[in-house]
MARMI-206737 format. One record per residue (C-alpha): residue number from 1; residue in three letters; y, x, z. Coordinates in steps of 0.1 Angstrom, whole numbers. Each point is the difference from the previous one (the first is absolute). Example, Ala and Ser with C-alpha at 12.3 -4.5 7.8 and 13.67 -1.06 7.14 Angstrom:
// MARMI-206737
- nr;rest;yy;xx;zz
- 1;ALA;-45;123;78
- 2;SER;34;14;-7
***
This chain:
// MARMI-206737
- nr;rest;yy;xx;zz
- 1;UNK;0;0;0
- 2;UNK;28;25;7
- 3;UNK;-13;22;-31
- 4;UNK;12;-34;-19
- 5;UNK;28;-5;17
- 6;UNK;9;40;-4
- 7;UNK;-2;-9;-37
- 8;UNK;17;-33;-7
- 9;UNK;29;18;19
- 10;UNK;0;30;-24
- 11;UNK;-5;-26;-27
- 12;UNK;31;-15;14
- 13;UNK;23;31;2
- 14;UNK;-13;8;-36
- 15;UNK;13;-26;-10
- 16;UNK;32;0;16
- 17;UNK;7;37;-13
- 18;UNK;-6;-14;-34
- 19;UNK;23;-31;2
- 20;UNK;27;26;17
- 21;UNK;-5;25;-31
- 22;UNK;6;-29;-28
- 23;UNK;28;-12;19
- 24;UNK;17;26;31
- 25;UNK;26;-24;6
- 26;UNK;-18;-34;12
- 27;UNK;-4;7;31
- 28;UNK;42;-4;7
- 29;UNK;-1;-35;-18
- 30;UNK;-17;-15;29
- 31;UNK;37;-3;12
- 32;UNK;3;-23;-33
- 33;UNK;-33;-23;11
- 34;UNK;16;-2;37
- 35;UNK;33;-14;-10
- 36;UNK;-11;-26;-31
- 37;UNK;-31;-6;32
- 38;UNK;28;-7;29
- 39;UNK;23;-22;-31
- 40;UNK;-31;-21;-8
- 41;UNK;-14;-12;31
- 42;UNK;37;-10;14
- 43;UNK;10;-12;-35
- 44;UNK;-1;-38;-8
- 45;UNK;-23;-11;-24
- 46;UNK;-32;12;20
- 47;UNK;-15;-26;24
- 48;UNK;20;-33;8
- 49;UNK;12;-15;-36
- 50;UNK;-22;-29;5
- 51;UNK;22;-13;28
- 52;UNK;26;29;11
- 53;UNK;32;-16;-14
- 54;UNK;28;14;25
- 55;UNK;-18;35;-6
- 56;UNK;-2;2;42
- 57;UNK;-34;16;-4
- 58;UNK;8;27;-20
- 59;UNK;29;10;28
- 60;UNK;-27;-8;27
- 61;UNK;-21;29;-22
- 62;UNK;26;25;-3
- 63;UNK;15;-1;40
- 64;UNK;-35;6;8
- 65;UNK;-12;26;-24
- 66;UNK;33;21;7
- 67;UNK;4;-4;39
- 68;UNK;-37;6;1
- 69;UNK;-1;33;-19
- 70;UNK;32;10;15
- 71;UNK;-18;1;28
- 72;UNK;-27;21;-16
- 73;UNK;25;23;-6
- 74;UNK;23;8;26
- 75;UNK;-32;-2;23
- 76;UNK;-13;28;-21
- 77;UNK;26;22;7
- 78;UNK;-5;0;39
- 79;UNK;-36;0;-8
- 80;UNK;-5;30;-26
- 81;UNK;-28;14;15
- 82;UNK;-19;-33;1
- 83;UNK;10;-9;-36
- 84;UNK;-6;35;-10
- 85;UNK;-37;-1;11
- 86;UNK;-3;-33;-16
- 87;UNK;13;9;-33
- 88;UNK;-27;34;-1
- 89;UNK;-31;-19;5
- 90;UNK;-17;-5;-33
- 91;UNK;-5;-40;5
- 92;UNK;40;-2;0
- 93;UNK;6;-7;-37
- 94;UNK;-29;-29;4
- 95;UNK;13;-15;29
- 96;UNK;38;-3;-9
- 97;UNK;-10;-17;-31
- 98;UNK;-23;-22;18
- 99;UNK;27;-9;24
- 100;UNK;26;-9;-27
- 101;UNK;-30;-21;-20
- 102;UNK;-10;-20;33
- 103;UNK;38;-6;0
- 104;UNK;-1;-19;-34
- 105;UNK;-31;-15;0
- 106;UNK;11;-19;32
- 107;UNK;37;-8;-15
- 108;UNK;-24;-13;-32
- 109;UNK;-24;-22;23
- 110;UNK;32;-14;16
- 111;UNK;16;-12;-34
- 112;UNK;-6;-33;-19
- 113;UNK;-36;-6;-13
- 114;UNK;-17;18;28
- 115;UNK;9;-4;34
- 116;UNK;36;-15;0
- 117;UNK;5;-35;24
- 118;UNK;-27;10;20
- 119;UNK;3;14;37
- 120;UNK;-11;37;-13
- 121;UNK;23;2;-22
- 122;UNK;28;14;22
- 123;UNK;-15;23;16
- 124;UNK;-17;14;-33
- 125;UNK;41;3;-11
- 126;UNK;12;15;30
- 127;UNK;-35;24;-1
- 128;UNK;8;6;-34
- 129;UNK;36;11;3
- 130;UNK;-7;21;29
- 131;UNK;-31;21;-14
- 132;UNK;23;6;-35
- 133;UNK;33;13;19
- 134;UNK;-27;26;19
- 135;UNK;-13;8;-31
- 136;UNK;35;6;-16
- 137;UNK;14;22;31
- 138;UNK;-32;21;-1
- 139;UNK;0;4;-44
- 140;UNK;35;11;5
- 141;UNK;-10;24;22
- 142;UNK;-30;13;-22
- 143;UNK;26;3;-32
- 144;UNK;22;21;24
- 145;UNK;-22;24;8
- 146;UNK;-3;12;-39
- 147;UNK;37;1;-4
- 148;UNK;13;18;23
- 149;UNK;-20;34;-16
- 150;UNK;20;-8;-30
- 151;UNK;31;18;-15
- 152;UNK;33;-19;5
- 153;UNK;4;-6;-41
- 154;UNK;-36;-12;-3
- 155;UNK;2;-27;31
- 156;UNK;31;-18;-20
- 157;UNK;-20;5;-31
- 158;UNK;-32;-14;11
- 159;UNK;18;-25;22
- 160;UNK;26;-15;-30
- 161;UNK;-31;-2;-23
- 162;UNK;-20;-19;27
- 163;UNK;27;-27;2
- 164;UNK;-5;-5;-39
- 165;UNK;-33;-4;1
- 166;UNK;3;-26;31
- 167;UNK;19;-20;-29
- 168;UNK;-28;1;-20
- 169;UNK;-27;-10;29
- 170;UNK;26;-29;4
- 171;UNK;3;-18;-34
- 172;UNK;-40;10;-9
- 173;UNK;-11;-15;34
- 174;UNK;28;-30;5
- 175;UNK;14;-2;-36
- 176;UNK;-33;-22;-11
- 177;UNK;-21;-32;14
- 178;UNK;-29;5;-22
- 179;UNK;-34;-7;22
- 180;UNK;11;-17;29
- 181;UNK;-27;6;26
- 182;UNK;2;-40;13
- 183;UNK;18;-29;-12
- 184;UNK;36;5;13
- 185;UNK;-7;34;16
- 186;UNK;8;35;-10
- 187;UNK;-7;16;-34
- 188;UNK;-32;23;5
- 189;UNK;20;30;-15
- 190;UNK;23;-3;34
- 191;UNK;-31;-6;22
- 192;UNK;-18;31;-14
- 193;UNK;32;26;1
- 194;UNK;6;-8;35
- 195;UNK;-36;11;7
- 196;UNK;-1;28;-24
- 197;UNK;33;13;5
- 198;UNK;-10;19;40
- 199;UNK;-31;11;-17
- 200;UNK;13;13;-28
- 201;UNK;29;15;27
- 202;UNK;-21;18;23
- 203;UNK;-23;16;-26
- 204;UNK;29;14;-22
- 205;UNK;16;14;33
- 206;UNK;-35;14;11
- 207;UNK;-4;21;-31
- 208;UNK;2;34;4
- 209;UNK;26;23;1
- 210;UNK;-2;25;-36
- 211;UNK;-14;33;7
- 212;UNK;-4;26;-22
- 213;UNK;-17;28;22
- 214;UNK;9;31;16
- 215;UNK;-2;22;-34
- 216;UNK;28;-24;-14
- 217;UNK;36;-11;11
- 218;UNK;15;-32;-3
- 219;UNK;31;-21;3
- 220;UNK;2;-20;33
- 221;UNK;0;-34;-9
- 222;UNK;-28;-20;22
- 223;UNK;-7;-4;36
- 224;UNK;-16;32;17
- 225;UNK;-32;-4;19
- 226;UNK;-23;-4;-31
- 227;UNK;-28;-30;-5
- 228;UNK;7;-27;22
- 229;UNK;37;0;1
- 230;UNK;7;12;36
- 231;UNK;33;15;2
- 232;UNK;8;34;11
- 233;UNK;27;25;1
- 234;UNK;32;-7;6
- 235;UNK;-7;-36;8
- 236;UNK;-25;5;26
- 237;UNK;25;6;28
- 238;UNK;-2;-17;31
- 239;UNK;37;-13;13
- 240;UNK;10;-31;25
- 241;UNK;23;-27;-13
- 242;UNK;26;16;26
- 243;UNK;-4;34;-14
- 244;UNK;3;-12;-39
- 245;UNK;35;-22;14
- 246;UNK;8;36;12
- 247;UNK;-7;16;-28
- 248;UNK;17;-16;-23
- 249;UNK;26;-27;17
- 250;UNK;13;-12;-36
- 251;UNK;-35;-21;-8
- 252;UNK;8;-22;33
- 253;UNK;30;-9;-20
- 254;UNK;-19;0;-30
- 255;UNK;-30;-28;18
- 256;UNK;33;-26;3
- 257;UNK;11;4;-28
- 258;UNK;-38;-3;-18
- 259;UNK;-9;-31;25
- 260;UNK;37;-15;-7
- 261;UNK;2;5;-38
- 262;UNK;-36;-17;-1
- 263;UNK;7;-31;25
- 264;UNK;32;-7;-26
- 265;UNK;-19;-1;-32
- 266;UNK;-26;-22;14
- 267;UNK;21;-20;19
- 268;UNK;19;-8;-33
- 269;UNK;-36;-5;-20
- 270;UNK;-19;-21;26
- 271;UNK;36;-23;0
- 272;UNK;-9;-7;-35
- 273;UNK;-38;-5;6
- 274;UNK;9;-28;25
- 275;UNK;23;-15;-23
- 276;UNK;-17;1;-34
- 277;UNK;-33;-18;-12
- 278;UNK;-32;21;-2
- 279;UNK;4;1;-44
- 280;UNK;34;11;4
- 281;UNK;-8;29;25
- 282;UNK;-26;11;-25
- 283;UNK;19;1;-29
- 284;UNK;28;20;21
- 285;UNK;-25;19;11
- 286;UNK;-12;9;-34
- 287;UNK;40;13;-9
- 288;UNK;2;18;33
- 289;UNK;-24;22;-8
- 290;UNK;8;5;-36
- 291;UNK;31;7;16
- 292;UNK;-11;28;23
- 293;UNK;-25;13;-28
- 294;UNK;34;4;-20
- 295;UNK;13;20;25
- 296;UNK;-26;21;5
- 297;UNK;-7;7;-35
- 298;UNK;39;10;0
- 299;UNK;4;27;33
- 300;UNK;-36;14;-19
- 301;UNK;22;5;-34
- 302;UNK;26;12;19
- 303;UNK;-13;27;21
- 304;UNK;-25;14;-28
- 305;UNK;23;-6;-32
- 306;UNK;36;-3;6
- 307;UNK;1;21;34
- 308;UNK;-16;28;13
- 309;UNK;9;-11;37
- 310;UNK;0;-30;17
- 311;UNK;20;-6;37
- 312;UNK;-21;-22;19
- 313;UNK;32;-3;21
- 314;UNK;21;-14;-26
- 315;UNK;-29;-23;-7
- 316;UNK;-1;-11;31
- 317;UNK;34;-9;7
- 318;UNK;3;-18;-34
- 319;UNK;-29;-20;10
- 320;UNK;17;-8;30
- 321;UNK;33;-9;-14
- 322;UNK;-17;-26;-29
- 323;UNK;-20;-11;28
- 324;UNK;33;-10;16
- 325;UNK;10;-14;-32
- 326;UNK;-28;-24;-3
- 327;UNK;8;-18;32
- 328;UNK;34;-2;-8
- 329;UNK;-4;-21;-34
- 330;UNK;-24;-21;16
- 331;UNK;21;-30;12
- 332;UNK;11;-1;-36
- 333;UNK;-34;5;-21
- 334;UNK;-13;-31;23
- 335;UNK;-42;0;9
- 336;UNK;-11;-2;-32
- 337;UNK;15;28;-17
- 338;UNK;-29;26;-8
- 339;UNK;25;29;-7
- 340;UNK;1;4;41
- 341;UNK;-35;3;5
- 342;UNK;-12;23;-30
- 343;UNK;31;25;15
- 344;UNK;-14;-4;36
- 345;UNK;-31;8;-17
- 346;UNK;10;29;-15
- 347;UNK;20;17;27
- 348;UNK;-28;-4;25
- 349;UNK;-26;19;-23
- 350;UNK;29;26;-4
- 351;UNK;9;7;33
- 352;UNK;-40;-6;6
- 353;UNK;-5;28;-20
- 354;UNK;28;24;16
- 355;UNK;-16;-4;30
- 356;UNK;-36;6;-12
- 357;UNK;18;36;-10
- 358;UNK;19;7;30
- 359;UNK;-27;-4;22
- 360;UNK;-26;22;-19
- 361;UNK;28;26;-3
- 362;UNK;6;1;39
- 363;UNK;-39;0;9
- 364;UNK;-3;27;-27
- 365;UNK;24;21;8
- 366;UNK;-2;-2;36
- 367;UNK;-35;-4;10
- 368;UNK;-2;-31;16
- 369;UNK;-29;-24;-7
- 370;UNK;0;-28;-26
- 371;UNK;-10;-25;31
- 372;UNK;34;7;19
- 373;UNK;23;4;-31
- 374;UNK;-11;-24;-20
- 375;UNK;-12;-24;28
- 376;UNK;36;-7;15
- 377;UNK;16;8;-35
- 378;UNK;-22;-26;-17
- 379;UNK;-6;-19;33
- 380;UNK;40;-6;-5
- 381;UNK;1;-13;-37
- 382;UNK;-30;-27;13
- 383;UNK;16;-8;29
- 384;UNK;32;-11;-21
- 385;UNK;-18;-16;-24
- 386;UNK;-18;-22;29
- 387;UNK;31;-9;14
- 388;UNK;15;-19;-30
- 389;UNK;-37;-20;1
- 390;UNK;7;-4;33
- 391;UNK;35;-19;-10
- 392;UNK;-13;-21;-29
- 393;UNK;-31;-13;23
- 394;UNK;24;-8;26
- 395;UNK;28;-14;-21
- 396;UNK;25;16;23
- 397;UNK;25;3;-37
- 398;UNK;14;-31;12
- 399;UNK;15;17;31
- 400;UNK;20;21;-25
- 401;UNK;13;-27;-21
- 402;UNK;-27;-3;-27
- 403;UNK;-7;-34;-16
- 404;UNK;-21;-11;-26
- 405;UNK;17;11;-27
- 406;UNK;23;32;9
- 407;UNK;-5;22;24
- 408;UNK;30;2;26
- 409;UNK;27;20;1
- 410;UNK;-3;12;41
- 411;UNK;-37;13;-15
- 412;UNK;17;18;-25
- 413;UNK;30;17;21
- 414;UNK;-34;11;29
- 415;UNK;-24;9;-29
- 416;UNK;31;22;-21
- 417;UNK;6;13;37
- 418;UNK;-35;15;6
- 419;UNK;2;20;-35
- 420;UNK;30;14;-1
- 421;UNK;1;11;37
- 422;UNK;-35;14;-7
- 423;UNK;15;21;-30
- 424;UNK;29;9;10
- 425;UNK;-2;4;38
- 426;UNK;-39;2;10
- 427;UNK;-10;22;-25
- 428;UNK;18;9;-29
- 429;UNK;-4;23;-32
- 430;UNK;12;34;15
- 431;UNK;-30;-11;31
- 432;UNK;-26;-4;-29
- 433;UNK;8;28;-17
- 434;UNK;-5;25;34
- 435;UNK;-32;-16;5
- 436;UNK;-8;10;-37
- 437;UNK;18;35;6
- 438;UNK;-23;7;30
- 439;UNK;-32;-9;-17
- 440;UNK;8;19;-35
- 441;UNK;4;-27;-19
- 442;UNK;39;-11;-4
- 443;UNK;0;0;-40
- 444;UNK;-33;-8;-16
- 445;UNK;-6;19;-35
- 446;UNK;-28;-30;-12
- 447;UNK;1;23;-32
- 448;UNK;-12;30;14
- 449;UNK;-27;-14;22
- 450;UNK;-14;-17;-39
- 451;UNK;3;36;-10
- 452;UNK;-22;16;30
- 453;UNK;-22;-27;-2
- 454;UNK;-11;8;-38
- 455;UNK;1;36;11
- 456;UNK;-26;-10;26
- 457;UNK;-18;-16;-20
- 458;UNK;-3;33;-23
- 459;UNK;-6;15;27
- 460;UNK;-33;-16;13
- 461;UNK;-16;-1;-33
- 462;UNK;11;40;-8
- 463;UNK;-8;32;27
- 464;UNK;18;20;-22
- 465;UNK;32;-10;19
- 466;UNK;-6;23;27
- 467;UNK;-4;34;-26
- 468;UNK;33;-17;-14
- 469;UNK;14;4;38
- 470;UNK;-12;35;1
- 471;UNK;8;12;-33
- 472;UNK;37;-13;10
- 473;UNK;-3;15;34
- 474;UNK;-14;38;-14
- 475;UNK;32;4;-24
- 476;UNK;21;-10;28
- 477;UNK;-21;28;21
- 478;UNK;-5;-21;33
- 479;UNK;-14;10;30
- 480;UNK;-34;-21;8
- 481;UNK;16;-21;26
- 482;UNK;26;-5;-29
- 483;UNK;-25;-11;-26
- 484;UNK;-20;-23;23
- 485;UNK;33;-20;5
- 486;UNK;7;-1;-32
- 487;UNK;-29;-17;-10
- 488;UNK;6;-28;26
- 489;UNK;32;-4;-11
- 490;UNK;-10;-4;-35
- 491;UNK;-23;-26;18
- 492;UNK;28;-19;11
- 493;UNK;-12;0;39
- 494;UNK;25;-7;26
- 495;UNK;10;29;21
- 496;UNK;-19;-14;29
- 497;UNK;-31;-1;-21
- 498;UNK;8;36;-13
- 499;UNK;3;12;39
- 500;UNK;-32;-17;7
- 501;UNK;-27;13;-29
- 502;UNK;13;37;6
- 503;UNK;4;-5;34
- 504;UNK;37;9;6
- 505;UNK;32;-15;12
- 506;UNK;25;-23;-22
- 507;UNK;25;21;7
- 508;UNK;-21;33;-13
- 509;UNK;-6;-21;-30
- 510;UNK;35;-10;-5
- 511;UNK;10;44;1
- 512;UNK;-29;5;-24
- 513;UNK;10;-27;-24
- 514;UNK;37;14;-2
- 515;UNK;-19;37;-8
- 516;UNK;-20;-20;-27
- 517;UNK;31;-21;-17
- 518;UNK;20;41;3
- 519;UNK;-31;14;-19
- 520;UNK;-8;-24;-25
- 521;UNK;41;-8;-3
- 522;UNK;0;-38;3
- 523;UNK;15;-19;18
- 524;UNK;-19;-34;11
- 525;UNK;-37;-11;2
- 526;UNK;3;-15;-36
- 527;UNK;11;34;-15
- 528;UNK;-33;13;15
- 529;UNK;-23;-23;-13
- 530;UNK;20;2;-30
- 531;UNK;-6;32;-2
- 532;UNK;-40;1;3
- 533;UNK;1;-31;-21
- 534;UNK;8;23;-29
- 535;UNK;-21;30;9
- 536;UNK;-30;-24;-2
- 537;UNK;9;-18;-30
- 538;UNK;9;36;-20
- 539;UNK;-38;9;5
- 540;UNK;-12;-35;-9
- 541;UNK;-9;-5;35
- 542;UNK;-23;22;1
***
């Protein structure tokens, strides 16, 4: 029995190596199958369109599924050690997916056609709710610990092209009612992405890190730790929630204004799910995300075509200032105007997805685990989002002045409030960008990290990179200490990494880099690669 077992596994990691050689990459687009997963089972047009017609179920869905994995989250950061144990047993992968699909098939058996009317039926919907916000907090958690290995340009790359392919997930799963599954229930094709979508999650996440050996070099660009996607290196650090607050004061500031920013947006959308029928959500729905795929599609064309950098600041506070914006025109657009809610839309995935990068930067760059940073970080933007469900299952918009057909104008002047303090006052651009300045990554060159990922790719299917690095490094007549650094810095390691394989301090490596760029006169990191990049293609890589 274990000799069969010893085999299926090597089967199984056979496998895996292959899929990961076709296609290196997959393994970051879980992020993509987390976020079109988390928009589905919260979105309308799932469960209740037999008999939901105020659309109170679908709020009821999404205050629990964010408070509940919220929860997940910020417990996770007082808990890393817990979590952290949890996340490198073997059966992990199985059992967060099985959480997430208990979570739907209970919301399923609750709906119209099965078990609705009946005194099951909400407790299966509460059950439901709850088991899918657990699963959510802990998938977040599992996408986190790839990215925050990653290089700053490749997290924005990988993270801008996930939110276009959530569009896609969207109009292929919800843009169709072909095959219902029962009269008046849910097409199958939603029934069977909700189920496939954690699988499909926690296998792409599990696969392994690309390794080319010791006799080759390649470019960083996966999670360390090798075949079963434990995380290592710089994110394995073991910090309190005090000592991270210490650490770096600015992300306390940078939590409000997350959790704030959040609570707005879907304040403002679950105002117009209470208001609007259950077809005229969807359709809304259906522009909202064309709008945010729009977006996406444009900061991608910007920051690989028509700009070599992009500020995450600057993004941040224009996010924040259309954000304010929105509200504003609001009392004139009226309930019914879609243009409100496709911009909400838009700016939450944005601002959702200058997050996702700040917080990978900061657990990069300063060692702290994925469970703390990403757990209060993320735990933030869930917590927000659960608040605005909160308000439209309470109806507490009338307190403000809202009424069936505008939204009032004290709702406006508090909600307006929130933003602008929050980016002017709370945390504003010049705060982003230190938080960016300490963790490296205050400009991204999206470019660049394209560039060294094709070079990495060269790289694993060529050894001859590394007599490139020497031939380079004998005209230059280095010292052996010299040459070895050279050839991690053709590599494209961090200096951290560097200081760990040859067992030296960052700060040596930063006096022996500055010897290398004097020898081989360049100036930058990009010169140098430049620089070996032709020495290898002059002999035909060879």
């Amino acid at each position: 029995m274990a000799s069969w077992r010893e085999h299926r596994s090597q089967r199984k990691d056979a496998a895996s190596s292959a899929l990961v050689a076709v296609w290196p990459n997959l393994r970051y687009f879980s992020l993509a199958m987390l976020l079109a997963w988390q928009f589905l089972v919260v979105d309308f047009g799932a469960w209740m369109t037999a008999t939901d017609v105020t659309n109170l179920s679908v709020i009821d869905v999404g205050m629990t599924v964010y408070m509940t994995s919220a929860v997940v989250l910020v417990l996770s950061a007082f808990a890393q050690d817990l979590f952290a144990r949890l996340f490198d047993d073997r059966r992990a992968p199985a059992l967060i997916a099985l959480v997430s699909i208990a979570g739907v098939v209970l919301l399923i058996a609750s709906g119209p056609r099965f078990l609705q009317g009946t005194g099951m039926s909400g407790m299966l919907f509460h059950g439901g709710s709850f088991l899918m916000g657990v699963g959510s907090g802990l998938m977040t958690l599992r996408v986190s610990q790839l990215y925050c290995d990653l290089e700053p340009g490749r997290v924005f790359l990988y993270a801008a092209l996930s939110e276009l392919l959530v569009a896609v997930i969207f109009y292929v799963v919800i843009g169709n009612s072909w095959m219902p599954s029962v009269p008046g229930g849910p097409p199958l094709l939603n029934l069977v992405a909700v189920a496939v979508l954690p699988v499909a999650l926690t296998g792409c996440a599990s696969l392994p890190a690309i390794d080319t050996g010791s006799a080759s070099c390649e470019l960083r660009e996966g999670a360390a730790g090798g075949g079963r996607g434990k995380v290592s290196g710089p994110t394995a650090g073991t910090s309190t929630v005090r000592g991270f607050f210490r650490q770096l004061p600015m992300m306390g500031k940078l939590l409000v204004a997350l959790f704030v920013f959040s609570a707005v947006a879907s304040i403002v959308r679950n105002y117009f799910l209470l208001g609007q029928t259950p077809d005229g959500h969807q359709l809304n729905s259906q522009q909202a995300m064309l709008a945010r795929f729009a977006l996406a599609a444009c900061l991608l064309l910007v920051a690989v075509f028509l700009s070599k950098r992009v500020s995450l600041g600057k993004l941040y506070l224009l996010c924040m200032a259309f954000m304010a914006l929105v509200v504003a025109t609001l009392p004139l657009l009226g309930l019914h105007a879609a243009l409100p809610l496709a911009f909400t839309s838009a700016l939450t995935s944005v601002i959702g997805l200058v997050a996702w990068c700040l917080l990978a930067f900061v657990a990069k760059s300063q060692g702290f685990r994925p469970f703390l940073v990403f757990g209060l970080g993320e735990g933030a933007c869930c917590a927000g989002l659960g608040i605005g469900y909160l308000c439209g299952y309470s109806n507490l918009f009338g307190v403000l002045g809202a009424s069936d057909q505008a939204i009032g104008a004290p709702m406006v002047a508090v909600l307006i409030v929130l933003i602008v303090a929050c980016a002017v006052l709370v945390f504003t651009e010049k705060g982003f960008d230190s938080v960016l300045e300490l963790s490296g990554a205050s400009i991204l060159n999206v470019r660049d990290a394209i560039i060294r990922g094709r070079t990495a790719a060269t790289v694993r299917r060529n050894r001859p990179w590394r007599l490139a690095c020497r031939r380079v490094g004998e005209r230059a007549m280095l010292s052996k200490r010299e040459q070895e650094l050279l050839e991690e810095l053709a590599c494209n390691r961090t200096p951290q990494e560097i200081a760990s394989r040859l067992s030296i301090t960052v700060s040596t490596v930063r006096t022996h880099t500055h010897r290398v760029y004097l020898k081989l006169d360049v100036h930058s990191r990009d010169e140098l690669i430049e620089l070996v990049r032709t020495e290898y293609e002059s002999r035909g890589g060879a």
